[in-house]
Legacy VTK file of the C-alpha trace (Angstrom):
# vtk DataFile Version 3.0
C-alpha trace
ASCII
DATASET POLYDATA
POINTS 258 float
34.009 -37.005 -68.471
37.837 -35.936 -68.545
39.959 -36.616 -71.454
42.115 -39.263 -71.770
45.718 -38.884 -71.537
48.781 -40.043 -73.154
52.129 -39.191 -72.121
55.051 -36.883 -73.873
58.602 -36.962 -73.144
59.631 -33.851 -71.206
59.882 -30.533 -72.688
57.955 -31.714 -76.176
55.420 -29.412 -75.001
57.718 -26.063 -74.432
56.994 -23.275 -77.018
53.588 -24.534 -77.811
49.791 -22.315 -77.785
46.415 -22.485 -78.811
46.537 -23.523 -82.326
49.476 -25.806 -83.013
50.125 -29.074 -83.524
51.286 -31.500 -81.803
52.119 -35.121 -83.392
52.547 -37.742 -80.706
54.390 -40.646 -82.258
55.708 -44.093 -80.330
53.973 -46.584 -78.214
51.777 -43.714 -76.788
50.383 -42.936 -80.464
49.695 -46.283 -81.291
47.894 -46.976 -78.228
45.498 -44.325 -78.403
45.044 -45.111 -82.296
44.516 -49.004 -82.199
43.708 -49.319 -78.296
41.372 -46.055 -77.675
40.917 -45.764 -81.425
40.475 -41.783 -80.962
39.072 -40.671 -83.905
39.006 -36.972 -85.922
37.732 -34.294 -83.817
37.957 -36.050 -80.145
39.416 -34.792 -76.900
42.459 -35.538 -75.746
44.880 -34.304 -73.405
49.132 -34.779 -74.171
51.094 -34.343 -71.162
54.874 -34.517 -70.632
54.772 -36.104 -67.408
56.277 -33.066 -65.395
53.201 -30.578 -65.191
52.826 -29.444 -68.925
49.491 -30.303 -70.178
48.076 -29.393 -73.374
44.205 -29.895 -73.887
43.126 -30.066 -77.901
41.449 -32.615 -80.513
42.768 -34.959 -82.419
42.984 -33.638 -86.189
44.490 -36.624 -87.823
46.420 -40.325 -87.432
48.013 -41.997 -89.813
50.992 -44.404 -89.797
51.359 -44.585 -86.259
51.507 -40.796 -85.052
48.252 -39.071 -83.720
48.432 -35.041 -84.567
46.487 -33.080 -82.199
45.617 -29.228 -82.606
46.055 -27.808 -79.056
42.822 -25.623 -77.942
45.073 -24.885 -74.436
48.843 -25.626 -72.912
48.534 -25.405 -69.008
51.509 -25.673 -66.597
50.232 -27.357 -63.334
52.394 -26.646 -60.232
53.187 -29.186 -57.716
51.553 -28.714 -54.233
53.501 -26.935 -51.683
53.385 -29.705 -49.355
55.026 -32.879 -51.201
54.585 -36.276 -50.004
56.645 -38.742 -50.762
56.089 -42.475 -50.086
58.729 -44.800 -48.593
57.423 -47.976 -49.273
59.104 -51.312 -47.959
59.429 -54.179 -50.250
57.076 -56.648 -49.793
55.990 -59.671 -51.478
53.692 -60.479 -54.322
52.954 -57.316 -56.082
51.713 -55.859 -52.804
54.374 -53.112 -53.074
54.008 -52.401 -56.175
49.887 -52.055 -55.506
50.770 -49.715 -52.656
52.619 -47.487 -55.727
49.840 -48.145 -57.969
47.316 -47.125 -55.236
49.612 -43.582 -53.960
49.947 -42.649 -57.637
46.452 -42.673 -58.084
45.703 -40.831 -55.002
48.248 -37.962 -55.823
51.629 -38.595 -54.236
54.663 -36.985 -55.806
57.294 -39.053 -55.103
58.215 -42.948 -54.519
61.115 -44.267 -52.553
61.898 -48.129 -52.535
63.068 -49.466 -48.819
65.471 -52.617 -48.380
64.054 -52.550 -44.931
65.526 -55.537 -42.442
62.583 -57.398 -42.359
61.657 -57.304 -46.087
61.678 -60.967 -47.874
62.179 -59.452 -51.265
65.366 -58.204 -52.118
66.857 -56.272 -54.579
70.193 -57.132 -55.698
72.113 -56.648 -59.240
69.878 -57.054 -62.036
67.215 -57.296 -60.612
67.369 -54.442 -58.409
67.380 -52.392 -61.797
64.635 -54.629 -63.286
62.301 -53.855 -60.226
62.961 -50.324 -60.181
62.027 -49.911 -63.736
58.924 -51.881 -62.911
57.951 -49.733 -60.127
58.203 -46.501 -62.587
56.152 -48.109 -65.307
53.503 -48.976 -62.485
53.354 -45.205 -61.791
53.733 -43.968 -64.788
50.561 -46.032 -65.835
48.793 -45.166 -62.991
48.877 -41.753 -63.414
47.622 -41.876 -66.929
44.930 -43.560 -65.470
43.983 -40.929 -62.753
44.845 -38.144 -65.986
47.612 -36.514 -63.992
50.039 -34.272 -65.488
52.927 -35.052 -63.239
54.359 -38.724 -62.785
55.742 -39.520 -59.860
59.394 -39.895 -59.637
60.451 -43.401 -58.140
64.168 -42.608 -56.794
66.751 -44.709 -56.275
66.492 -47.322 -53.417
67.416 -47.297 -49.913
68.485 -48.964 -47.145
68.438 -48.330 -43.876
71.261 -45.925 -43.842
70.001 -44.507 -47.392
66.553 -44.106 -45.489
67.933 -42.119 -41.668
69.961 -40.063 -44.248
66.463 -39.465 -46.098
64.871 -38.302 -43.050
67.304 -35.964 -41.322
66.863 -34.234 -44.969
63.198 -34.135 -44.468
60.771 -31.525 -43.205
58.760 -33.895 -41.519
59.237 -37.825 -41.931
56.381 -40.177 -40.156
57.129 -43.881 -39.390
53.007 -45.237 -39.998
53.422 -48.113 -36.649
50.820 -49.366 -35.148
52.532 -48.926 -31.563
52.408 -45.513 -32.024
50.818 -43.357 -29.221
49.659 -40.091 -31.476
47.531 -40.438 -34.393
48.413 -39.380 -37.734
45.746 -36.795 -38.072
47.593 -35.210 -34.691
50.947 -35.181 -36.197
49.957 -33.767 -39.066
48.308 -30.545 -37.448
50.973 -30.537 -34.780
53.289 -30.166 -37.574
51.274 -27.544 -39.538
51.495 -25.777 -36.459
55.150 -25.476 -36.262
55.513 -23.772 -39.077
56.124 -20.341 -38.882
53.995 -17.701 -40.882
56.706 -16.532 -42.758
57.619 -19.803 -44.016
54.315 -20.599 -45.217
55.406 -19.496 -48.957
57.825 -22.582 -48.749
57.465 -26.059 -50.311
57.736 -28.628 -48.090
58.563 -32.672 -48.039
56.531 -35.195 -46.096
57.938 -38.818 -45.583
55.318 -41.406 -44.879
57.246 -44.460 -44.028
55.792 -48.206 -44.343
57.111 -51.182 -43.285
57.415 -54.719 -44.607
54.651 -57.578 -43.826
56.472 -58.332 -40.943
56.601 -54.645 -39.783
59.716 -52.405 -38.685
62.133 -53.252 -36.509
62.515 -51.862 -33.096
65.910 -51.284 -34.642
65.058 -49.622 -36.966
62.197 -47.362 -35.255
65.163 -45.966 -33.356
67.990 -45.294 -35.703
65.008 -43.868 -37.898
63.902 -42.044 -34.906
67.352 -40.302 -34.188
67.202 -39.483 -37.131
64.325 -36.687 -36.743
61.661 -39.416 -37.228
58.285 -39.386 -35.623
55.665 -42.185 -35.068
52.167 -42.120 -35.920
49.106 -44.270 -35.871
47.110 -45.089 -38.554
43.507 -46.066 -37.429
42.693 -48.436 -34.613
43.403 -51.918 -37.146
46.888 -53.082 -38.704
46.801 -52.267 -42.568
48.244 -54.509 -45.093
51.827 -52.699 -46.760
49.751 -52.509 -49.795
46.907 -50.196 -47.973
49.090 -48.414 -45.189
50.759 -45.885 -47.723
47.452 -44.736 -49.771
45.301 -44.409 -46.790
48.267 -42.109 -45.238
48.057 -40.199 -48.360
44.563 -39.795 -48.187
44.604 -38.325 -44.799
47.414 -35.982 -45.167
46.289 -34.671 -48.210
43.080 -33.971 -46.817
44.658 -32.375 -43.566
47.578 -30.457 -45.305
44.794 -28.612 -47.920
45.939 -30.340 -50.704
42.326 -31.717 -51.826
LINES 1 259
258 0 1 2 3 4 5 6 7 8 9 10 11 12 13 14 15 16 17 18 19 20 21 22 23 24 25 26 27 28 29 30 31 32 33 34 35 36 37 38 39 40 41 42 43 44 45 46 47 48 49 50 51 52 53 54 55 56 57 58 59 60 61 62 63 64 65 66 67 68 69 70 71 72 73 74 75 76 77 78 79 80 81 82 83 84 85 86 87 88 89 90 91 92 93 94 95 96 97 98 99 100 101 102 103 104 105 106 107 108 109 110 111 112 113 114 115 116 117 118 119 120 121 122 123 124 125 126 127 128 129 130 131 132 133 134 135 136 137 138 139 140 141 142 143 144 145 146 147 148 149 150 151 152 153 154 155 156 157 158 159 160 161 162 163 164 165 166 167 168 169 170 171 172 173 174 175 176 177 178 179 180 181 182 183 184 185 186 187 188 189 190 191 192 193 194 195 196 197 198 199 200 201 202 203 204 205 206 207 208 209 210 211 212 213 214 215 216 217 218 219 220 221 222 223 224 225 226 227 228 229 230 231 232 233 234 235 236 237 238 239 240 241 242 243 244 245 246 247 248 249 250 251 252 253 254 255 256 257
C-alpha cells in the first residue's frame, strides 16, 4: 500500500537528504495527527506540490506539527507531453467532478472556459471564489491519488482567452461529437508530425470540453482558425463531467505516458 501524503508549501523541501527532519505544521499536520492519527514510526510521504517528494517515518507529533525523519527526497519530472484540460463551466459540481476526475487520472494543468453556452458564470467575486474552489478540488485530489505535482488551475478564459490559448498550443483538440476522426487518430497523427529531433522537447496538449449544451458552431470555428482540431470521443455523447477524464485516459495511454 503507498503512503499517504500531505502537502508542503513549495521549496520547504530544498536542501533536504536522508536523515533530516522535516516538521510539517498547519492544517496538513493536524490532519494527519487527529484525522489519519499517524503514529511513531509510520510511513509517510511530504510533498511540496511541484515534484519534490520526500519518503520517511514519522518520529514524533506534538502540539500540532508532525516531524518526520526523511529515509529519501525524490524530484519527479513532469511528462514530456503535458495535457492540460479546458473544461467548460457547467452546472452542479459537474465541472468541478470533471477536475476532480483529470487530477486523479494525471493531468497537469486546468483551464476554466466561460464558453457561450455555459449557464454558470463567473463574474466578480465569485469568479475568484470558484477559482479557488476549483484549486482546492485538485489540490485534494491529488493527495488522494499521492501525486507529487498539483495541478495548476490558471486563470479563466473566454472565448478570446481560449483561440489565444490554442494558437499557443502544440496541439489543441476540440472533444465534439460531430467530429469525423477519432481521438485515438489524432493523437498518433500528431505523434507523427513530430520530427525526430524534436522528440527531446516538452510538449502541451489542449483537450477542450464543452458545456451541457455543447460548443457552438461559433465557436468550433473561431477555435478552429485558431490551429484547433476536432476529435471524437467514442461512438456515445459523454456528460462534461466524463468527456475530459476519459480524453485523458486515452491520450495518456497513446502518448506513453502510462
Amino acid at each position: 500500500m503507498s503512503n499517504p501524503v500531505f502537502f508542503t508549501a513549495a521549496g520547504t523541501l530544498d536542501g533536504l537528504g536522508p536523515g533530516d527532519i522535516f516538521v510539517l505544521d498547519g492544517a496538513e499536520a493536524r490532519h494527519a495527527i487527529t484525522v489519519k492519527r499517524l503514529e511513531v514510526g509510520e510511513a509517510v510521504d511530504i510533498a511540496d506540490g511541484a515534484g519534490k517528494r520526500l519518503t520517511g517515518t514519522v518520529a514524533a507529533s506534538s502540539q500540532g506539527n508532525l516531524e518526520v525523519v526523511a529515509s529519501d527526497v525524490l524530484e519527479e519530472r513532469q511528462p514530456m507531453v503535458r495535457l492540460v484540460l479546458v473544461q467548460a463551466l457547467a452546472k452542479g459540481d459537474r465541472d468541478e467532478l470533471a477536475v476532480e476526475t483529470a487530477t486523479e487520472l494525471g493531468i497537469d494543468a486546468v483551464v476554466p472556459w466561460q464558453a457561450e453556452r455555459s449557464i454558470v458564470r463567473w463574474k466578480g467575486e465569485r469568479a475568484a471564489k470558484a477559482h479557488a474552489k476549483w484549486q482546492s478540488v485538485a489540490t485534494a485530489a491529488a493527495k488522494q491519488a499521492r501525486r507529487a505535482w498539483i495541478p495548476e488551475v490558471r486563470a479563466a478564459v473566454d472565448g478570446s482567452g481560449l483561440a489565444a490559448a490554442v494558437a499557443a498550443a502544440d496541439l489543441a483538440i476540440i472533444l465534439h461529437e460531430d467530429a469525423k476522426r477519432p481521438l485515438r487518430e489524432v493523437l498518433e497523427w500528431w505523434q507523427d508530425q513530430l520530427s525526430d529531433g524534436d522528440s527531446g522537447a516538452t510538449r502541451e496538449v489542449l483537450l477542450i470540453v464543452g458545456p451541457e449544451g455543447g460548443i457552438s458552431p461559433r465557436e468550433v470555428t473561431k477555435l478552429s482558425d485558431a490551429g484547433a482540431v476536432t476529435a471524437l470521443l467514442g461512438h456515445h455523447v459523454l456528460r462534461s463531467s466524463t468527456a475530459g477524464p476519459a480524453a485523458v485516459v486515452l491520450a495518456s495511454d497513446i502518448l506513453g505516458r502510462w
